[in-house]
Backbone as JSON Lines, residues from 0, in Angstrom:
{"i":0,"aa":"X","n":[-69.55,25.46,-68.89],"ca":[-68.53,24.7,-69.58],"c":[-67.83,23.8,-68.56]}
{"i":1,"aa":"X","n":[-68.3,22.69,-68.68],"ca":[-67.67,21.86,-67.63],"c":[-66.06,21.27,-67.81]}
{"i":2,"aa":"X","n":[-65.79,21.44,-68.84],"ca":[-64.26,21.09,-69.0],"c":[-63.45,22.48,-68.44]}
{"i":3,"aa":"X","n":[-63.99,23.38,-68.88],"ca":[-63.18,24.95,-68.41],"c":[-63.24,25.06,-66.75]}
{"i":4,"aa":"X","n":[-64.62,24.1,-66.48],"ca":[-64.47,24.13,-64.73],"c":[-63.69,23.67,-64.09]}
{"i":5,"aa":"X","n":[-63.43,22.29,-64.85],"ca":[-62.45,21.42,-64.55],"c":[-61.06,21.69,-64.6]}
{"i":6,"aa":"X","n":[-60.53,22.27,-65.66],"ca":[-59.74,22.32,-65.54],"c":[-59.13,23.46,-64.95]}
{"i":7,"aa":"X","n":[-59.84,24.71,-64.31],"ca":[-59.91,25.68,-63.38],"c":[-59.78,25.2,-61.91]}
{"i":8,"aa":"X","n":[-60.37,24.37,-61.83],"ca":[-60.71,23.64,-60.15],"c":[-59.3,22.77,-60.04]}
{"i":9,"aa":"X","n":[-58.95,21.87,-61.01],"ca":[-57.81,20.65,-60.74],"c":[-57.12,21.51,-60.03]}
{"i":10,"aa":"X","n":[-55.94,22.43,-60.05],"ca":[-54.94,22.61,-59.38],"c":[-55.13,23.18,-57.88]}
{"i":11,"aa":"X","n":[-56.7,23.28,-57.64],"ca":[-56.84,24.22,-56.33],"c":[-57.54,22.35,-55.08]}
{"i":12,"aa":"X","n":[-57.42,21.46,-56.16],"ca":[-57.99,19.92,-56.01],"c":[-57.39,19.7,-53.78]}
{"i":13,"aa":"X","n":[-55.55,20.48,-54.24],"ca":[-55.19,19.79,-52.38],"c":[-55.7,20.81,-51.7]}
{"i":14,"aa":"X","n":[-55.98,22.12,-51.84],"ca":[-56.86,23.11,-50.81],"c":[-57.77,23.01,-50.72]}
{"i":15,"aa":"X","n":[-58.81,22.34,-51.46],"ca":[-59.9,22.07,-51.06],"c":[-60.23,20.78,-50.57]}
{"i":16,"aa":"X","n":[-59.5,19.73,-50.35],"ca":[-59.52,18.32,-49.37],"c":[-59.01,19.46,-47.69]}
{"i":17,"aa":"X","n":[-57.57,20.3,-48.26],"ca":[-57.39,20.46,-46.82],"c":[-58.47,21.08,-46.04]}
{"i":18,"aa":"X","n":[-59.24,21.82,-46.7],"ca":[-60.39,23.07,-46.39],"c":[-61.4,21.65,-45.48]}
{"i":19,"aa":"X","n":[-61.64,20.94,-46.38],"ca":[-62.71,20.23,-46.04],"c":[-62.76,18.99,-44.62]}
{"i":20,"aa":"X","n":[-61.23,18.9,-45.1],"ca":[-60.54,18.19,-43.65],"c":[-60.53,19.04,-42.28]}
{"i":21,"aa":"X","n":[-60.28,20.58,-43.06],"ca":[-59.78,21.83,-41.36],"c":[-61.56,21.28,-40.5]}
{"i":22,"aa":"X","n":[-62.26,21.85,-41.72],"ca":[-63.84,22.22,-41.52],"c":[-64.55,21.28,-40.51]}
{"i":23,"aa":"X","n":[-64.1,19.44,-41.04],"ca":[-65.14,18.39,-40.22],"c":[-64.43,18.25,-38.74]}
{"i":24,"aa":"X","n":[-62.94,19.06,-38.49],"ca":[-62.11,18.97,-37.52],"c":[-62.66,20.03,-36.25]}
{"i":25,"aa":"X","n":[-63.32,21.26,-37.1],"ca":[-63.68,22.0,-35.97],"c":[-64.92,21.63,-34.88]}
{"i":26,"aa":"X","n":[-65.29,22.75,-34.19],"ca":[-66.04,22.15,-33.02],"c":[-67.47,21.89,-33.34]}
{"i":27,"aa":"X","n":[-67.62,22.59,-34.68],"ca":[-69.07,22.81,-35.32],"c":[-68.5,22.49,-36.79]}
{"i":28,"aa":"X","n":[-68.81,21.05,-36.61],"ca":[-68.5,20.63,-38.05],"c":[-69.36,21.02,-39.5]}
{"i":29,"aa":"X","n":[-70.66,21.52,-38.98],"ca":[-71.38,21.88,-40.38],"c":[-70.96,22.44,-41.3]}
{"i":30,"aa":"X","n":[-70.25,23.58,-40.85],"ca":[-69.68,24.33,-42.25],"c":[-68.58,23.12,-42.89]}
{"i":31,"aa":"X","n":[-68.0,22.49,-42.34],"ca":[-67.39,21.53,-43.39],"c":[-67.83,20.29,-44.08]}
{"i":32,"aa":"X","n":[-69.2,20.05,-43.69],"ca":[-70.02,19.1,-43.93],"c":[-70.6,19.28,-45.4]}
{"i":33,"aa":"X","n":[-71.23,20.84,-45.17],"ca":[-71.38,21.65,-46.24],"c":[-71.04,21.72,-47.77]}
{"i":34,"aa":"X","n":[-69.75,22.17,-47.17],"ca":[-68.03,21.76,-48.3],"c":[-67.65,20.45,-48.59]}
{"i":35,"aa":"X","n":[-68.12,19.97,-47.67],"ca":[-67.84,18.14,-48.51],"c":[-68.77,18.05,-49.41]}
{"i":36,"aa":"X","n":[-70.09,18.2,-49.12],"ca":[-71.05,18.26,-50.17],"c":[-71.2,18.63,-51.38]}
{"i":37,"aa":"X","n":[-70.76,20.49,-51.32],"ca":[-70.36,20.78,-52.38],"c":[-69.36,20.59,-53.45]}
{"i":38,"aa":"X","n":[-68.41,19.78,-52.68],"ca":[-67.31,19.56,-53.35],"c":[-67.57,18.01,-54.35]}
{"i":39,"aa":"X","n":[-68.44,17.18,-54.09],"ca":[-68.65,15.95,-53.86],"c":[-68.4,15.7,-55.38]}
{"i":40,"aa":"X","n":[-68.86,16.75,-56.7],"ca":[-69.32,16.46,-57.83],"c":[-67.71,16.47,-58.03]}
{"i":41,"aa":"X","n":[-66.93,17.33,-57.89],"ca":[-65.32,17.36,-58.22],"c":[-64.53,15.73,-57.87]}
{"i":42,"aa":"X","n":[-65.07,15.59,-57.11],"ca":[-64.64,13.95,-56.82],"c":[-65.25,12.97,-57.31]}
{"i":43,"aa":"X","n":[-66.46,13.31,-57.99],"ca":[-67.01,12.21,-58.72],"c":[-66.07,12.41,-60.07]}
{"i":44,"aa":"X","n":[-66.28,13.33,-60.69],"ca":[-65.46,13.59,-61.5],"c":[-64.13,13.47,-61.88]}
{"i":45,"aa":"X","n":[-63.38,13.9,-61.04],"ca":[-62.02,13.8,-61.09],"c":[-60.9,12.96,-60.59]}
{"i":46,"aa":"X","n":[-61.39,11.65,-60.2],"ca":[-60.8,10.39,-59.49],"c":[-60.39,10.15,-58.84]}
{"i":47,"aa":"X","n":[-60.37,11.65,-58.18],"ca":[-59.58,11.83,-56.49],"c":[-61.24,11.23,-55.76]}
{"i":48,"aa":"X","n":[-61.89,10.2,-55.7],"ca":[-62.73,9.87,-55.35],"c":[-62.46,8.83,-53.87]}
{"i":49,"aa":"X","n":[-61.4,8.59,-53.65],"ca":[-61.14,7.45,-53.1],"c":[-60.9,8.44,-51.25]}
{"i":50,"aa":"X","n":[-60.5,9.86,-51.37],"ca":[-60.11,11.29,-50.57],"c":[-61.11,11.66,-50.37]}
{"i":51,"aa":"X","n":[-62.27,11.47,-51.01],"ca":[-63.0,12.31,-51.27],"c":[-64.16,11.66,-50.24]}
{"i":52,"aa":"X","n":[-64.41,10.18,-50.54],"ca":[-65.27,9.43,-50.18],"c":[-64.91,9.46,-48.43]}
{"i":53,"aa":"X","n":[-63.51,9.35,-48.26],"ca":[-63.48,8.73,-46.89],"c":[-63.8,10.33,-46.04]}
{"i":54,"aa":"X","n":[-63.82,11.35,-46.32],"ca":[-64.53,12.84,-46.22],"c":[-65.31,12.85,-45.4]}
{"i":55,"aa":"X","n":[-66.36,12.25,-46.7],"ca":[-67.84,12.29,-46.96],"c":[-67.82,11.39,-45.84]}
{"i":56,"aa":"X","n":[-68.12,10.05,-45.9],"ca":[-68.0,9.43,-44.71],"c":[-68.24,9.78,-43.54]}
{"i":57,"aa":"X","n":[-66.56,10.65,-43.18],"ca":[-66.42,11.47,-41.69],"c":[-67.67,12.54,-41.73]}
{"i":58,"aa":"X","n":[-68.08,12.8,-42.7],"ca":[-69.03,14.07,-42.57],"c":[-70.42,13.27,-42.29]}
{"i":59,"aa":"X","n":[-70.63,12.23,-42.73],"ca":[-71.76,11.0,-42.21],"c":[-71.97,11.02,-41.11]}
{"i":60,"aa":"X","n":[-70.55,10.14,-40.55],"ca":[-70.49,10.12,-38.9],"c":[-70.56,11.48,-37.84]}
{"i":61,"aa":"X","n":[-70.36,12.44,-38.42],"ca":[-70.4,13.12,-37.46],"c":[-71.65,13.53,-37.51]}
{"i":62,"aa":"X","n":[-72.51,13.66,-38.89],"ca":[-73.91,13.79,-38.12],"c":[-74.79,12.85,-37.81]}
{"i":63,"aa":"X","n":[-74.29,11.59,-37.65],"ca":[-74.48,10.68,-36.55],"c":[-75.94,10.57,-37.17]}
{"i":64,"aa":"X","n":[-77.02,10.21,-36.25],"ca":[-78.27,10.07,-36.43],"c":[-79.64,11.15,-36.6]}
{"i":65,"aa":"X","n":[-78.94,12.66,-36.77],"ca":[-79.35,13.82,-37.15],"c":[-80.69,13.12,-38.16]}
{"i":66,"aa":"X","n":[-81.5,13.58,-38.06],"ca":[-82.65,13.83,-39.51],"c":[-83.02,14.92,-39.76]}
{"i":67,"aa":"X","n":[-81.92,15.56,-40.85],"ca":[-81.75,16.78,-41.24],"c":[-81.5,16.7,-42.29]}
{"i":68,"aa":"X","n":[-81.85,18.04,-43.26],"ca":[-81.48,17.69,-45.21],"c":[-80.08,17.9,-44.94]}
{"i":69,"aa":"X","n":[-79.07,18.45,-44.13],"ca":[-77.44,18.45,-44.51],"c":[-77.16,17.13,-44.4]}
{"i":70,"aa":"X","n":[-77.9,16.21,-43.21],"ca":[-77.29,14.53,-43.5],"c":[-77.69,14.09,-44.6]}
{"i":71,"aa":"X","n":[-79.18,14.25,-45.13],"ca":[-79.4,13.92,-46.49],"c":[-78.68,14.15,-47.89]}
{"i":72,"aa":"X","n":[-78.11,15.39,-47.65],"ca":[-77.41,15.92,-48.35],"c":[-75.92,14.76,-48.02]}
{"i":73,"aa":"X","n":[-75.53,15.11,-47.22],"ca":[-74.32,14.07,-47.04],"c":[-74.24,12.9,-47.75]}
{"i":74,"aa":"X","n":[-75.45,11.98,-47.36],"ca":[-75.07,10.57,-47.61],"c":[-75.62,10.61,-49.68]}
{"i":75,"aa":"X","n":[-76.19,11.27,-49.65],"ca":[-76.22,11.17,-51.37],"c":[-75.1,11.82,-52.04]}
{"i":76,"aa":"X","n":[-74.37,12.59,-52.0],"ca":[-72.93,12.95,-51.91],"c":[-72.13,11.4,-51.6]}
{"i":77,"aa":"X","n":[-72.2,11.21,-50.47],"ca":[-71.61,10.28,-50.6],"c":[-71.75,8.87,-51.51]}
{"i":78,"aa":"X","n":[-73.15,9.01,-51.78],"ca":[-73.23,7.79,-52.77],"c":[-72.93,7.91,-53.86]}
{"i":79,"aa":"X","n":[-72.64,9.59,-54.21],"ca":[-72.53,9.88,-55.99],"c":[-70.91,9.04,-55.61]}
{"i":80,"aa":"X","n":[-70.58,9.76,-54.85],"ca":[-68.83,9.25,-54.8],"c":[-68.6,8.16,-55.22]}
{"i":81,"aa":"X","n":[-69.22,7.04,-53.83],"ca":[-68.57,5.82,-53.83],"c":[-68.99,4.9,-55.49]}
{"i":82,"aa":"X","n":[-70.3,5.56,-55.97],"ca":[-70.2,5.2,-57.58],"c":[-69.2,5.39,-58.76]}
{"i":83,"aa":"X","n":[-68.3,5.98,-58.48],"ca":[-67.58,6.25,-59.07],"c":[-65.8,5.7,-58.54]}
{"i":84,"aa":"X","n":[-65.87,5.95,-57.04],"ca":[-64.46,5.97,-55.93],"c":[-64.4,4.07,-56.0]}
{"i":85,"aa":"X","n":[-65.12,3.22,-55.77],"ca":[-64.99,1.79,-55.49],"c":[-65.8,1.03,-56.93]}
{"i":86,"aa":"X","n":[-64.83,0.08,-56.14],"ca":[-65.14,-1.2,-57.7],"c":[-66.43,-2.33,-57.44]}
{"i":87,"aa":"X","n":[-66.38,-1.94,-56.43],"ca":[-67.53,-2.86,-55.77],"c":[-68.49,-1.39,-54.81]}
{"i":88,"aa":"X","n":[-69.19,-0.66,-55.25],"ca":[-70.03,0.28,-54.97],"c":[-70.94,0.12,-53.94]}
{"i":89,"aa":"X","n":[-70.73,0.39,-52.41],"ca":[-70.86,0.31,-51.77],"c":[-72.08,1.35,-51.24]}
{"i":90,"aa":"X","n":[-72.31,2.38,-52.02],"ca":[-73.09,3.25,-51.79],"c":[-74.46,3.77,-52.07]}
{"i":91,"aa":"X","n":[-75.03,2.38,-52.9],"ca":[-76.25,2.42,-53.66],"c":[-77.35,2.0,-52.22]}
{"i":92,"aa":"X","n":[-76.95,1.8,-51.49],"ca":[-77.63,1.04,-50.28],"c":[-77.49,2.81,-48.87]}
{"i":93,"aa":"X","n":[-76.29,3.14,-49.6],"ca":[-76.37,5.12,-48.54],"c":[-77.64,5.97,-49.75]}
{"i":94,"aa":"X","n":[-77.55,5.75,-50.53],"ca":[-78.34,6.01,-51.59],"c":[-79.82,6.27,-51.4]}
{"i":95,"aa":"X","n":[-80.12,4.68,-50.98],"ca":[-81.48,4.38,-50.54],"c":[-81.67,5.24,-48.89]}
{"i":96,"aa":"X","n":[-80.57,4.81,-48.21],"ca":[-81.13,5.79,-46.88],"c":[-80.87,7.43,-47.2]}
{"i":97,"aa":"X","n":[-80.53,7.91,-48.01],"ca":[-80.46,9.31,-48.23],"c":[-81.92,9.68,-48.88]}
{"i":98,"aa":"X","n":[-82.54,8.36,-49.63],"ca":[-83.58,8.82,-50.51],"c":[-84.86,9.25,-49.53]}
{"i":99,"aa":"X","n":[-85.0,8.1,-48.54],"ca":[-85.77,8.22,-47.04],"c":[-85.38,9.29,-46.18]}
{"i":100,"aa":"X","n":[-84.43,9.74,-45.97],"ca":[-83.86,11.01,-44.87],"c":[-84.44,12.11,-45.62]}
{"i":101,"aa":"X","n":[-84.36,12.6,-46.75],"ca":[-84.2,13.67,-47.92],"c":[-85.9,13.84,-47.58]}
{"i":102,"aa":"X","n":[-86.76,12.51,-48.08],"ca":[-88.24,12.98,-48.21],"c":[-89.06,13.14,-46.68]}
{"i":103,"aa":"X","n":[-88.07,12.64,-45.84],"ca":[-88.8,12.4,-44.48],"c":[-88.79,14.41,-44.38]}
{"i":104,"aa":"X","n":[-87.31,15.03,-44.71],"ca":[-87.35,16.29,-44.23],"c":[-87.64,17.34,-45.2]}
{"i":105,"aa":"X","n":[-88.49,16.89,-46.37],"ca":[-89.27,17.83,-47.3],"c":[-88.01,18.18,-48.38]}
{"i":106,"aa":"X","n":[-87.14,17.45,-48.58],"ca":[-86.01,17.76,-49.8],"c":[-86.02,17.04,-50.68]}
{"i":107,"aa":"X","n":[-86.79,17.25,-51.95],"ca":[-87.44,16.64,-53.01],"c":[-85.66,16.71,-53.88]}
{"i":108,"aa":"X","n":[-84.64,17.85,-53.93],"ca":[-84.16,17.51,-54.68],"c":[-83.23,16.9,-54.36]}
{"i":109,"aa":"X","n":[-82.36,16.66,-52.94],"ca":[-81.93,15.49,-53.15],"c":[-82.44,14.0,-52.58]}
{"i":110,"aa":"X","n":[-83.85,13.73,-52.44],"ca":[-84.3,12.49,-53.06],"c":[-84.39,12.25,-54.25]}
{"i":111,"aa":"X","n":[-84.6,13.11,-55.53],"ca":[-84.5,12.75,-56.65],"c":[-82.97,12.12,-57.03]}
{"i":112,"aa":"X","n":[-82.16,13.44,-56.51],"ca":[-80.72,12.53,-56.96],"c":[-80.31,11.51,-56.64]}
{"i":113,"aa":"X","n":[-80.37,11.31,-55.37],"ca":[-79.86,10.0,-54.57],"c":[-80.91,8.83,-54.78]}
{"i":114,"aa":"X","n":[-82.08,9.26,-55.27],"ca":[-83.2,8.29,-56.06],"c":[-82.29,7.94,-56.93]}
{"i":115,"aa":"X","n":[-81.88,8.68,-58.08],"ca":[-81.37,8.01,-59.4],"c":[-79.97,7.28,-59.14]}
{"i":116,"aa":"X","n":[-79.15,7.48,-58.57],"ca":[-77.83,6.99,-57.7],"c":[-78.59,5.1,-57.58]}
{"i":117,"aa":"X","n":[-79.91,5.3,-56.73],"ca":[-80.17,4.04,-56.22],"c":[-80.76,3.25,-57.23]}
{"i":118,"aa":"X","n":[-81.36,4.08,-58.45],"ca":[-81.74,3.44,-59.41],"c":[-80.68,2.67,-60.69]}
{"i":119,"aa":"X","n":[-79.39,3.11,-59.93],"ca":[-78.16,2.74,-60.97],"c":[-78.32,1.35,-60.43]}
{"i":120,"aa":"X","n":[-77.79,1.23,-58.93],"ca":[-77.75,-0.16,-58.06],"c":[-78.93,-1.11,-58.68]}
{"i":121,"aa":"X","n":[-79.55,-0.45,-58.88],"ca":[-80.75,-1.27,-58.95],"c":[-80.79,-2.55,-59.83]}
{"i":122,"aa":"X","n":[-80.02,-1.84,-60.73],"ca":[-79.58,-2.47,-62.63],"c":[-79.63,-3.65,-62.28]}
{"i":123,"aa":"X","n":[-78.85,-4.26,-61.76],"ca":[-78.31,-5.39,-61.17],"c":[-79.08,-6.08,-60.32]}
{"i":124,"aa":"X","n":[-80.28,-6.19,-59.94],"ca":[-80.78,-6.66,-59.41],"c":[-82.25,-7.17,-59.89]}
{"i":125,"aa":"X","n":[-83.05,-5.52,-60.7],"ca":[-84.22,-6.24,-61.05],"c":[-84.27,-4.5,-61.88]}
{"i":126,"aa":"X","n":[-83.86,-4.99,-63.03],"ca":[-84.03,-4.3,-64.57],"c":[-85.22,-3.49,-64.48]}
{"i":127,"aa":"X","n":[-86.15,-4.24,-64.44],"ca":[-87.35,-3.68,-65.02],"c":[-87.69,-2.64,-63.66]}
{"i":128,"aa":"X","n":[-87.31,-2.8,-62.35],"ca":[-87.72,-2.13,-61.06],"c":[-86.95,-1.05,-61.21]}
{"i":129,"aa":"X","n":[-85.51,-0.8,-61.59],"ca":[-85.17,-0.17,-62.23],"c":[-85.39,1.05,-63.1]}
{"i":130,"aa":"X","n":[-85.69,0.16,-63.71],"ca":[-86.44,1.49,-65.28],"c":[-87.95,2.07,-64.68]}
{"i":131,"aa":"X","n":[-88.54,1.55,-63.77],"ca":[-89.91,1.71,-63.17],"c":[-89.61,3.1,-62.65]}
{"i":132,"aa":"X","n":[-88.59,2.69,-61.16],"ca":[-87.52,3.76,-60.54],"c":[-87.65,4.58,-61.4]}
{"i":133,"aa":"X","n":[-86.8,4.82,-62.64],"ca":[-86.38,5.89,-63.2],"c":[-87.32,6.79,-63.75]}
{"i":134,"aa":"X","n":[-88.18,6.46,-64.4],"ca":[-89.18,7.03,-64.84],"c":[-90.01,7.06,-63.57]}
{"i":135,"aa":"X","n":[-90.25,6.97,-62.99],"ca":[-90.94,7.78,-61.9],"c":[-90.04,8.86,-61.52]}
{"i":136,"aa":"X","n":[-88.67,9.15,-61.29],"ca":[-88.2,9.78,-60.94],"c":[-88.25,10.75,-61.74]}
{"i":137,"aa":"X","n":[-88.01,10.45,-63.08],"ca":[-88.52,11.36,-64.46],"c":[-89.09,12.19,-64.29]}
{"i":138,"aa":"X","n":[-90.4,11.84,-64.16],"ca":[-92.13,12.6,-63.99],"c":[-91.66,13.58,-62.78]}
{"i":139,"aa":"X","n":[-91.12,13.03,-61.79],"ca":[-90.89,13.94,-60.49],"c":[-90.04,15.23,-61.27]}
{"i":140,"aa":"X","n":[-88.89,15.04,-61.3],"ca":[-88.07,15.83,-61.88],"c":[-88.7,16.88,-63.24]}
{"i":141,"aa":"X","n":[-89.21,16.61,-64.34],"ca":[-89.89,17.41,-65.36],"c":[-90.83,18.14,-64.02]}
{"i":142,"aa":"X","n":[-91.65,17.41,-63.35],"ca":[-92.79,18.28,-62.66],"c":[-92.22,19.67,-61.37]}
{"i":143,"aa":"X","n":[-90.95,19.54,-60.95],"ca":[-90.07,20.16,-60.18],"c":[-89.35,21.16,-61.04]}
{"i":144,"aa":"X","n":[-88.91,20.62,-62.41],"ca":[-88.04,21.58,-62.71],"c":[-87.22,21.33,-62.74]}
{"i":145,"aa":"X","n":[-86.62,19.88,-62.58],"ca":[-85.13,19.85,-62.17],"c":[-84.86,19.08,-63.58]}
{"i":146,"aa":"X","n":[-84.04,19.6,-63.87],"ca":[-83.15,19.45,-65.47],"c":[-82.35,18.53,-65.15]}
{"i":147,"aa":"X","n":[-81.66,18.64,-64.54],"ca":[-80.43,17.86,-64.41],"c":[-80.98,16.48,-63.82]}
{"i":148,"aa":"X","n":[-81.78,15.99,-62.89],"ca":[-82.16,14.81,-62.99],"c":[-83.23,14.23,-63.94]}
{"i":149,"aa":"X","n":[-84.05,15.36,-65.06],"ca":[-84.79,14.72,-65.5],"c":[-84.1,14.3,-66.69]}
{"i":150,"aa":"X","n":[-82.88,14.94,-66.89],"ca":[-81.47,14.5,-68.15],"c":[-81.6,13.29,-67.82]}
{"i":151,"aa":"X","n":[-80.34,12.96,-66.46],"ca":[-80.05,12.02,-65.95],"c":[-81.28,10.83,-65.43]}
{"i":152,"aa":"X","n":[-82.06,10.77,-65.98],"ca":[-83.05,9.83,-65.43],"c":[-83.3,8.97,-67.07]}
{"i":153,"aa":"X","n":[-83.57,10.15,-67.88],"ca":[-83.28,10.27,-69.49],"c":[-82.49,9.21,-69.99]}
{"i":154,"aa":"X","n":[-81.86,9.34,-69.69],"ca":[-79.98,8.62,-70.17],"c":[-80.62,7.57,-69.36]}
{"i":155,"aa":"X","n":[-80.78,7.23,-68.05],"ca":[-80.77,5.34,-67.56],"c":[-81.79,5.17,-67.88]}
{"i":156,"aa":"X","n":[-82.78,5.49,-68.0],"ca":[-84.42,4.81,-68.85],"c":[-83.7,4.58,-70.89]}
{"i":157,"aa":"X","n":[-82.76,4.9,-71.43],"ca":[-82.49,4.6,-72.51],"c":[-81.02,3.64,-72.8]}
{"i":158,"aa":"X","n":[-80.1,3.82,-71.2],"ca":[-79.58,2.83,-71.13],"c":[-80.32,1.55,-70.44]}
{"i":159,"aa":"X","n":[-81.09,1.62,-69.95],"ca":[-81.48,0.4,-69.62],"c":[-82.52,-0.22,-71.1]}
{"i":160,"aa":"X","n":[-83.01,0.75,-71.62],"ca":[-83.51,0.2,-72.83],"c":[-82.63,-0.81,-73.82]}
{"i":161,"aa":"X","n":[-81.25,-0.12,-73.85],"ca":[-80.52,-0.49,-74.39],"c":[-80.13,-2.24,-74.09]}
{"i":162,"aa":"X","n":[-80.02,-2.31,-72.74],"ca":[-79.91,-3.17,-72.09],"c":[-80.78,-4.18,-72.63]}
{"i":163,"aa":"X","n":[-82.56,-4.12,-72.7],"ca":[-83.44,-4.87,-72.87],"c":[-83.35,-5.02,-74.22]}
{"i":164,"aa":"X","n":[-82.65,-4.49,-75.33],"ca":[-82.79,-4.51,-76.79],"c":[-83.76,-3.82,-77.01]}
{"i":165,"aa":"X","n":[-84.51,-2.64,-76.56],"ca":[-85.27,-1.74,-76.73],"c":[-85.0,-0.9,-77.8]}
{"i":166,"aa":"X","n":[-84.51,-0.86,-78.62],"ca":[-83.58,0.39,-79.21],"c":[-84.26,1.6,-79.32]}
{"i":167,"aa":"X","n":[-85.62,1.32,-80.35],"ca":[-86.31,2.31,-80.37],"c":[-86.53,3.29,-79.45]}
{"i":168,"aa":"X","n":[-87.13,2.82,-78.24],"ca":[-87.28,3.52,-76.99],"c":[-85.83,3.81,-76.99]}
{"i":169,"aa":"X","n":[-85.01,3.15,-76.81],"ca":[-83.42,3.9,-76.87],"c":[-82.98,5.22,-76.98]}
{"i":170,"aa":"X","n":[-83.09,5.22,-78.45],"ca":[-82.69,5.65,-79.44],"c":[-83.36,7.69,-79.43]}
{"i":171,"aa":"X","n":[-84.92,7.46,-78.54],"ca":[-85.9,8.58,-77.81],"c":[-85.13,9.49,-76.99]}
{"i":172,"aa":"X","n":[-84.74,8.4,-75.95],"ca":[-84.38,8.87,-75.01],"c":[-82.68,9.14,-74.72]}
{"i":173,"aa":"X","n":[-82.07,8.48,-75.54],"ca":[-80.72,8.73,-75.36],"c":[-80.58,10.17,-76.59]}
């Protein structure tokens, strides 16, 4: 129940920025790198995105040029954010380098996510590369198991239908 989560999590919202702030402060920042990560969906969500992002960020930089799934993990976290945290989305392009870090180190699931993140950016540029994106990501996701991106892949292959006046196909998939 994601509203019962939500509204369970809001009031604990400043201990867990401070947690996540103590964490990237210590001498071994991973465990707070971690916690930024996990936390990342609460900030997409809940509009404290703007706290949330500049985090994520610090949790970027500090693993510096690492090629490891926790940086992978990082920067797609960070791209769910800044999709949501900025008006001008800055993160569809961390997106794409999370999608490359993720498969370079054998982490199919978050290249799928941070795949679909980059397949949002994409909209805007070339529609149809886009919807190509997505449904490939589709097939990945049904063949993995992963529900939640093969939802979410679901929904932008029928909003972008929507987009093209597709309805039918729409209408499938939404």
């Amino acid at each position: 129940d994601k509203d019962a989560w939500r509204a369970a999590v809001r009031p604990l919202h400043p201990d867990v920025l401070a947690a996540v702030k103590w964490g990237l402060g210590r001498p071994d920042p991973a465990p707070g790198r971690e916690l930024a990560v996990a936390v990342a969906w609460l900030w997409h969500l809940e509009g404290d995105g703007p706290h949330g992002l500049r985090l994520l960020r610090r949790a970027a930089e500090l693993g510096g040029a690492e090629r490891t799934a926790l940086q992978a993990r990082v920067l797609a976290a960070e791209a769910l954010v800044a999709d949501t945290a900025e008006l001008a989305p800055t993160g569809y392009a961390t997106a794409g380098a999370a999608v490359r870090l993720a498969e370079e180190v054998g982490d199919g699931a978050t290249a799928r996510l941070a795949g679909t993140i980059a397949a949002i950016g994409e909209i805007g540029r070339d529609v149809g590369a886009a919807r190509a994106t997505a449904l490939r990501l589709h097939a990945d996701a049904v063949d993995a198991g992963d529900a939640f991106v093969s939802d979410a892949t679901d929904v932008l292959v029928g909003t972008i239908d929507v987009l093209r006046d597709q309805h039918a196909g729409a209408a499938g998939r939404l």
